[in-house]
C-alpha positions in Angstrom: -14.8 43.0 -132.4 -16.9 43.6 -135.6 -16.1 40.6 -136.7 -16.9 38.6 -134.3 -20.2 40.5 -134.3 -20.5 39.8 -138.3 -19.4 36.2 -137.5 -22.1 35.8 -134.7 -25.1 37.7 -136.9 -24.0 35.2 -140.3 -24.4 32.4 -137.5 -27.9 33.4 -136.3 -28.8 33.9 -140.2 -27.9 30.6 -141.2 -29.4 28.7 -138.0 -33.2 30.8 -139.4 -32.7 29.7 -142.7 -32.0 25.9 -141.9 -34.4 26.1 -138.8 -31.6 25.0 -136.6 -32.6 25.8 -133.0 -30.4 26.7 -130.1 -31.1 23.1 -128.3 -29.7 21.9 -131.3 -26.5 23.8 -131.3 -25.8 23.3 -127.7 -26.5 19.4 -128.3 -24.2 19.6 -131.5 -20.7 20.9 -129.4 -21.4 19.2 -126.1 -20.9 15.8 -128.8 -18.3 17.4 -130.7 -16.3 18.6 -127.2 -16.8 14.6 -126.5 -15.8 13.6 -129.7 -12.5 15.9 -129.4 -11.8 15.4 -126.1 -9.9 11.9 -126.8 -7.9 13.3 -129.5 -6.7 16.2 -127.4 -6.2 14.2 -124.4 -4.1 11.4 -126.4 -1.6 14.4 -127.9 -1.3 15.9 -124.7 -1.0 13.0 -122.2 0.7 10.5 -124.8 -1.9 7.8 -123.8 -3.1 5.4 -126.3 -6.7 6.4 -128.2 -8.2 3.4 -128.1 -8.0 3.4 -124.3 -8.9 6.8 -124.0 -12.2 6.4 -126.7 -13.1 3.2 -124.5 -13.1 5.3 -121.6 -15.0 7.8 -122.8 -17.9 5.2 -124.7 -18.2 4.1 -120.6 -18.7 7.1 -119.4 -21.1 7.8 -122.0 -23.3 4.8 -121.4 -23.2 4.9 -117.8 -24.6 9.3 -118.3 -27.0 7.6 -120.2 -28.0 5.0 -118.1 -28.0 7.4 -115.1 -30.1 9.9 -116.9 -33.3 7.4 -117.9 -32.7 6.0 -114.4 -33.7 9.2 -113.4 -36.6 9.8 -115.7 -37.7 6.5 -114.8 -37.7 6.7 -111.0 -39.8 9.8 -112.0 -42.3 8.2 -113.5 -42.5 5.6 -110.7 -42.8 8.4 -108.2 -45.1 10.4 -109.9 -47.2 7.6 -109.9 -46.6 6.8 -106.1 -46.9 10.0 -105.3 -50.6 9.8 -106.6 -51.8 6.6 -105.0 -49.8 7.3 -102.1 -52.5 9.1 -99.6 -54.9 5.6 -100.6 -52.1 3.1 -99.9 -51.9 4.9 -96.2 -55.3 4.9 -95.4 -55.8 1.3 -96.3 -52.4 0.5 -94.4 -54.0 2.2 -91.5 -57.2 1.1 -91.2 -56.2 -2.1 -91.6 -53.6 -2.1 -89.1 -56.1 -0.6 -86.7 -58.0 -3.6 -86.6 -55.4 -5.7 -86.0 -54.6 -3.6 -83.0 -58.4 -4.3 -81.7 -59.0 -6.4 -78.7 -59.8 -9.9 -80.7 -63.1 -10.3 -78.7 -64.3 -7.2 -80.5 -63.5 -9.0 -83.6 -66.6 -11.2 -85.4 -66.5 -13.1 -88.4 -68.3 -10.8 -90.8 -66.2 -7.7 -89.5 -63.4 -10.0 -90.3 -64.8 -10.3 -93.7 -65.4 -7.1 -94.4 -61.9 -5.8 -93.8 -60.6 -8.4 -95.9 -63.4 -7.7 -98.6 -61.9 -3.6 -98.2 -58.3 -4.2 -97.8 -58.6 -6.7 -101.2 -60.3 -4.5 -102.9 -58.6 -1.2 -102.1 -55.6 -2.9 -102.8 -57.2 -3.7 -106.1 -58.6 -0.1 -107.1 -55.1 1.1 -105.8 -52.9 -1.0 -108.2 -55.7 0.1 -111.2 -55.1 3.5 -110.3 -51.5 3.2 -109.7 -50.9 1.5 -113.1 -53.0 3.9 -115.4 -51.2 6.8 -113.7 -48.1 5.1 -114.8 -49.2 4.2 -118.0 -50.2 8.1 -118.6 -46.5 8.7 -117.5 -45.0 6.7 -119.7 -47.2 7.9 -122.9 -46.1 11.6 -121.6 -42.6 10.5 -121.7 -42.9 8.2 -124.8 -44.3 11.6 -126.7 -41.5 14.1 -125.3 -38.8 11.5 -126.8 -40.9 11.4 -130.0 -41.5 15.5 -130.0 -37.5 15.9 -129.2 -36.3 13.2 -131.5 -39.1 13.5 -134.8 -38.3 10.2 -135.7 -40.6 7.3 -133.8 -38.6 4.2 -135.4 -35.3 5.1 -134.9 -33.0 3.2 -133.3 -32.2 5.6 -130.7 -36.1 5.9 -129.8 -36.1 2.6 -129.1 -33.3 2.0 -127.0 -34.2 5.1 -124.7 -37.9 3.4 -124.5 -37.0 -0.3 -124.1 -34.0 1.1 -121.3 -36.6 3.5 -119.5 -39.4 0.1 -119.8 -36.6 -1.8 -117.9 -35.5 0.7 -115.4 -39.4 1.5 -114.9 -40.0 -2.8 -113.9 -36.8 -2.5 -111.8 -38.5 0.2 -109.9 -41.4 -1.7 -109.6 -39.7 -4.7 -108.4 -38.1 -2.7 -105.7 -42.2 -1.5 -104.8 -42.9 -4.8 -104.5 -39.9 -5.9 -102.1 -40.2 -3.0 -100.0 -44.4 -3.8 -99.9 -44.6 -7.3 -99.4 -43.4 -7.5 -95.8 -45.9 -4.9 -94.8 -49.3 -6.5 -96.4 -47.7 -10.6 -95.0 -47.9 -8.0 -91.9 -51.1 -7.5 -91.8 -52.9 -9.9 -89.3 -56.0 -11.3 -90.9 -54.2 -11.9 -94.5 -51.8 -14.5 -92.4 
């Protein structure tokens, strides 16, 4: 037991002399337990390495992929989130009116809830896209803060895959929002 202790206090000494912290280590053997794993399973399970390593190298790509799909769909939704209450109320009043009796409808009240919706859906998208822009530049500097190296390769496959997934979520905005505006009676 004392030296294990001695073992685990040389350990911590090192890790303060290189400035190693415990993110670091925990990162280091969760890549080494993946880099292992193949070798261990092809001795065991007699199963071929190559298929084994190609197995894993999915796996790994599809974590990835799932992981900035998640960061990205949370940058999407922040930015929802934050334009969401102004999308309703425009939505709202706007169907509202078309739900008035059309005698109670004139030309210049016409215009003016076109003039409104047209420009609230303006000042929404503005607002929506500088809150996502902010997003991304929070994002962009927690991958620069984790990583320390800006023009590395890895940087810039994280930010060109969570650039992608973040249009794909837009896309799917703009599918699920397009029936709802061609909706809207006086934009017909």
């Amino acid at each position: 037991m004392k030296y294990l202790l001695r073992i685990q206090d040389k350990i911590k000494e090192i890790m303060k002399e290189k400035n190693i912290k415990k993110n670091d280590i925990y990162s280091f053997i969760f890549f080494l337990l993946i880099a292992i794993a193949p070798l261990i399973i092809s001795y065991f399970f007699n199963i071929s390495i190559n298929s084994i390593s190609i197995g894993f190298l999915l796996f790994s790509v599809s974590l990835l992929t799932f992981l900035i799909l998640i960061f990205s769909g949370k940058i999407i939704l922040k930015s929802v989130v934050y334009v969401g209450l102004e999308v309703s109320l425009l939505l709202l009043i706007s169907q509202s009116y078309c739900g008035i009796d059309k005698s109670l409808q004139t030309d210049q009240s016409s215009e003016a809830i076109k003039f409104l919706v047209v420009f609230g859906l303006f000042f929404i998208g503005v607002m929506f896209f500088k809150n996502l822009y902010e997003s991304f530049i929070e994002y962009k500097e927690k991958l620069i803060a984790n990583d320390k190296k800006e023009n590395s390769l890895s940087y810039w496959v994280l930010i060109s895959m969570s650039a992608f997934m973040i249009f794909f979520f837009l896309y799917q905005i703009v599918l699920a929002f397009t029936p709802i505006i061609k909706n809207i009676c006086f934009l017909n």
